[in-house]
N, C-alpha and C positions, 0 to 999 in steps of 0.2 A: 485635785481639781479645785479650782476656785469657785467658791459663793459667795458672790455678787448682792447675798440679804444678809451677810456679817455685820456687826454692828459697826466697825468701822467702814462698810461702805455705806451704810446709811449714814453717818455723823458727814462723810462726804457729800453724799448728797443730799444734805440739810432735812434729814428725813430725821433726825434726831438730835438733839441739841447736843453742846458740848460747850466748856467755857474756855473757848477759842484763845488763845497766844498769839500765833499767827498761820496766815494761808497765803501762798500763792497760787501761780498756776499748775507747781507740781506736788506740792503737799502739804500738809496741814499739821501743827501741834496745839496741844490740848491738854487742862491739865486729867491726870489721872482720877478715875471717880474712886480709887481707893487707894490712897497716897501711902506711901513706906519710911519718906521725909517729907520735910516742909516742901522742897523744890521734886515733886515726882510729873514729869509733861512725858507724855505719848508723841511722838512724829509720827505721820503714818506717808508714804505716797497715795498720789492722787492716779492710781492705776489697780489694774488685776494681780497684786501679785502677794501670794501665800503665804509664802518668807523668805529667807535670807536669803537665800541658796535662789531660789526664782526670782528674786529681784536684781540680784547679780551676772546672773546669765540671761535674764531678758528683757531687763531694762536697757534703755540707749545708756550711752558712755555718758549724755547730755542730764539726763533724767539721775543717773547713778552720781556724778561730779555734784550736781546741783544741792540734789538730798543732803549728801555726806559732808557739804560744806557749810550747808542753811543749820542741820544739826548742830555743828560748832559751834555757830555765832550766837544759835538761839541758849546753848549751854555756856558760853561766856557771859551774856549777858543776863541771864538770871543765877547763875553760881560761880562768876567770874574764872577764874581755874580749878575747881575742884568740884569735880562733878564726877560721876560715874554713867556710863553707856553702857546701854544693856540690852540683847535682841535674845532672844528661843527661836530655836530652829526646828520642829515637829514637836509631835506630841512626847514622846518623852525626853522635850528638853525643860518643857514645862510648858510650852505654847497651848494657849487655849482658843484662842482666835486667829484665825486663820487670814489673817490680811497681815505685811511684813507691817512693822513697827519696831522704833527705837525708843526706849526709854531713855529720860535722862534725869537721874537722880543724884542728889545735893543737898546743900542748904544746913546739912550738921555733919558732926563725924562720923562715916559711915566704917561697920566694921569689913573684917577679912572676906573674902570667897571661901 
């Protein structure tokens, strides 16, 4: 089930600041309040949705294209090709917050998985 008072739906609805990258009308990135490199930004959609797996199967096709391409351009354009993407899918993938988000981290040489 989705809750609607996760902190990423709050940073959504300006109920809690973040230092904002950029926003449209379908999502928003931010940088990370506890960075792992120089370049660590959160993307989040601007919807109900928990994670991977539920953003996938019920988001529009509109909403899904849109995300997965703004990601790109926002990870070229702050670590030109070398970046790393990164999302948790339930609690034991490590996910702590329950709203889907992508990480995009860069900026130095990151090591192995």
């Amino acid at each position: 089930m989705y809750d609607p008072n996760n902190i990423f739906a709050k940073i959504i609805r300006k109920e809690i600041p973040s230092q904002l990258i950029y926003e449209d009308d379908y999502l928003l990135a931010f940088h990370d309040m506890h960075p792992v490199a120089p370049v660590h930004v959160l993307v989040i959609p601007k919807g109900p949705y928990k994670d991977y797996s539920n953003f996938v199967t019920t988001a529009s096709s509109e909403m899904q294209s849109h995300f997965f391409k703004q990601v790109n351009v926002i990870a070229r354009d702050l670590c030109d090709a070398n970046f790393r993407l990164c999302t948790n899918n339930g609690p034991m993938s490590g996910q702590t917050i329950f709203h889907f988000h992508m990480h995009i981290i860069g900026g130095k040489q990151l090591g192995g998985l």
